[in-house]
C-alpha positions in Angstrom: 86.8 56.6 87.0 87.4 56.0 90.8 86.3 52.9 92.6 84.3 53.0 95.5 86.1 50.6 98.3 83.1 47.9 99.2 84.8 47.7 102.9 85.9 49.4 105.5 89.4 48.8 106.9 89.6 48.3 110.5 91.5 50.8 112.9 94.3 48.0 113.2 95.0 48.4 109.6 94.7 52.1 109.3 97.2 52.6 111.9 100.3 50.3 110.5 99.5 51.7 106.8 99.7 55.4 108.3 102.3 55.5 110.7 103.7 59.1 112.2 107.3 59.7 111.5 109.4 59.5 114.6 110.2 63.7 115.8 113.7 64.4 115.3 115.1 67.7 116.2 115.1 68.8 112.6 111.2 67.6 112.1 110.5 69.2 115.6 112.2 72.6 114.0 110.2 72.7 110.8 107.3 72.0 112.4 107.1 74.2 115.9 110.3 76.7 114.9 107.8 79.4 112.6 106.9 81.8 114.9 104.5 83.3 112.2 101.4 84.5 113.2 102.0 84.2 117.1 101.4 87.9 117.2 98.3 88.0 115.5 97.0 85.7 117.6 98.1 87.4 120.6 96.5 90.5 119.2 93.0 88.4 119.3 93.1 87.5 122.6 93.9 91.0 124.6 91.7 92.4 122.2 88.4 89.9 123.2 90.3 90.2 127.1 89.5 94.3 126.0 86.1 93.6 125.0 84.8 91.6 128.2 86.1 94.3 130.3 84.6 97.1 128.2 81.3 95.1 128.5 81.6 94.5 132.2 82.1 98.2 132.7 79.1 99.0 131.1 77.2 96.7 133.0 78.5 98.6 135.6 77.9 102.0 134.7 74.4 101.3 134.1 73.4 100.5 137.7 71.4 103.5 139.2 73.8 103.3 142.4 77.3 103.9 140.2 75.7 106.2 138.0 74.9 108.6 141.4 78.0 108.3 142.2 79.3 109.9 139.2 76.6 112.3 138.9 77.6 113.5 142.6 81.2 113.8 141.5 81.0 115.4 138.7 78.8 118.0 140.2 81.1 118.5 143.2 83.7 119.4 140.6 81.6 121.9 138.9 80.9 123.4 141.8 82.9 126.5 142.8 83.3 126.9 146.6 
């Protein structure tokens, strides 16, 4: 059965039971070296970079004035002279 502590320790005591091991250069390669899942993450962001700009060209294309544009260019094209 586990005790419930009656209480609390003070932020003084917390840090000197807990203290962070100093960063050598072997701690520093075990713990940044791993590359893993660097390029999924990259991934992510150009494909929510993708998203805003597929969402901003839709705004875009929806505007009455863009929308006649592209109506008149697509009609000039059709157009045999």
């Amino acid at each position: 059965m586990t005790t419930i502590p009656t209480t609390i320790p003070s932020l003084a005591t917390i840090r000197t039971e807990s203290t962070i091991p100093p960063l050598t250069r072997r701690r520093a390669a075990l713990l940044f070296g791993d590359d893993s899942g660097s390029a999924t993450a990259e991934y992510a962001i150009t494909t929510m970079a993708a998203v805003a700009f597929a969402g901003l060209l839709v705004v875009i294309m929806r505007s009455g004035e863009v929308r006649g544009i592209l109506t008149d260019i697509v009609r000039r094209a059709l157009t045999v002279s």
